[in-house]
C-alpha positions in Angstrom: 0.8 229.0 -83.0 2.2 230.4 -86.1 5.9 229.4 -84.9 4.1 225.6 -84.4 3.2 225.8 -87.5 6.1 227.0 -89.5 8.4 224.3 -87.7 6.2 221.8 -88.7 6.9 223.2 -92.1 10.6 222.7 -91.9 11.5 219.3 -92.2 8.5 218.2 -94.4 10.2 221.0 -97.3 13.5 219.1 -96.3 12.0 215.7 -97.0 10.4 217.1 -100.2 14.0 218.2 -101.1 15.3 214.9 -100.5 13.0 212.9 -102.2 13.2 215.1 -105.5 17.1 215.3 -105.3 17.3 211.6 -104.1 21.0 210.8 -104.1 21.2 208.0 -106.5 25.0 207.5 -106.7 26.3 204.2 -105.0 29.8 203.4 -103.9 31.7 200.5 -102.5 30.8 200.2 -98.6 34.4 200.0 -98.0 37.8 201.8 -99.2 40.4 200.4 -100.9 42.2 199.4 -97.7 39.4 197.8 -96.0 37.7 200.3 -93.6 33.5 200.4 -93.1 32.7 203.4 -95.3 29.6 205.3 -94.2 26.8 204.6 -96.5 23.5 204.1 -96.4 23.0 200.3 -96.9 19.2 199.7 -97.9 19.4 196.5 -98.4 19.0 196.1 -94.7 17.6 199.6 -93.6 13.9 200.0 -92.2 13.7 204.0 -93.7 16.5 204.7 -95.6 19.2 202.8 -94.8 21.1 205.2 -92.5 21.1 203.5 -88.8 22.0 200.6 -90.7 25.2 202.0 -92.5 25.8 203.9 -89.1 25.8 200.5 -87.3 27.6 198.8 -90.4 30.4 201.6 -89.7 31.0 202.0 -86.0 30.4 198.0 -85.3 27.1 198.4 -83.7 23.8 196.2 -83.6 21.4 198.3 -85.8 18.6 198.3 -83.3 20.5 200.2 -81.0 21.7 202.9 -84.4 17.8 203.0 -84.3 17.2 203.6 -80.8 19.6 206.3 -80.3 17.8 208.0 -83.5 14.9 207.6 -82.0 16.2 209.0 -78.7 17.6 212.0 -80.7 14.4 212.8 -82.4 12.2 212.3 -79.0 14.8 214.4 -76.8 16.4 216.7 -79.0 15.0 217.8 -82.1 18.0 217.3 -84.2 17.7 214.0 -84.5 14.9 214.2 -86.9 16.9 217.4 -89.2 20.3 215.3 -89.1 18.7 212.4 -90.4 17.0 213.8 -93.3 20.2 215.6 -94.3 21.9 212.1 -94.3 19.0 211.2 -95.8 19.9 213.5 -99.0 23.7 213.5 -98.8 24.6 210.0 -97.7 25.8 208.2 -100.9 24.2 204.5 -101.0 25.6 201.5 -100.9 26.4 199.4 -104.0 25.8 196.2 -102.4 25.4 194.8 -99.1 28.6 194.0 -97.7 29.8 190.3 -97.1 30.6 191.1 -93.0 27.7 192.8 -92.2 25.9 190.2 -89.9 29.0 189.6 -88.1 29.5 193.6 -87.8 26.4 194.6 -86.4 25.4 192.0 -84.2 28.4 192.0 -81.5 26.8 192.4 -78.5 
């Protein structure tokens, strides 16, 4: 019970973490020659932002970014632990980006 507990414990510190050293720097959501940077892009995210940057990036709808997440977390564990480290260390976007819409919903 007391290894229950101090898992528990683990990623609500890392969320404390993130929220006090909330990583306020924005960039450009692409580089100079034109390639999808991976960002966090709030202006369309449900949490944070990050399924939708990792959708932005790899040309994916966002609701299946969010459903492998979710997947992830369910099956896995890591899922939840990876996303609040992106949550912390993924710089956000400046803007939203003029091709997103036509990015993220291919299929």
């Amino acid at each position: 019970m007391n290894s229950l507990l101090s898992l528990f414990w683990v990623p609500v510190l890392l969320l404390i973490i993130g929220m006090l050293a909330r990583n306020r720097t924005e960039t450009s959501p692409k580089t100079q020659t034109g390639n999808p940077r991976l960002v966090r892009i709030t202006q369309r995210g449900t949490l944070g932002g990050i399924c939708a940057g990792f959708a932005y990036k790899f040309g994916m709808p966002t609701w299946l970014a969010r459903v492998i997440m979710v997947l992830l977390v369910l099956f896995s564990g890591i899922g939840l632990i990876a996303y609040l480290l992106l949550r912390m260390f993924m710089p956000v976007a400046s803007h939203l980006p003029e091709d997103f819409d036509e990015r993220t919903e291919r299929i």
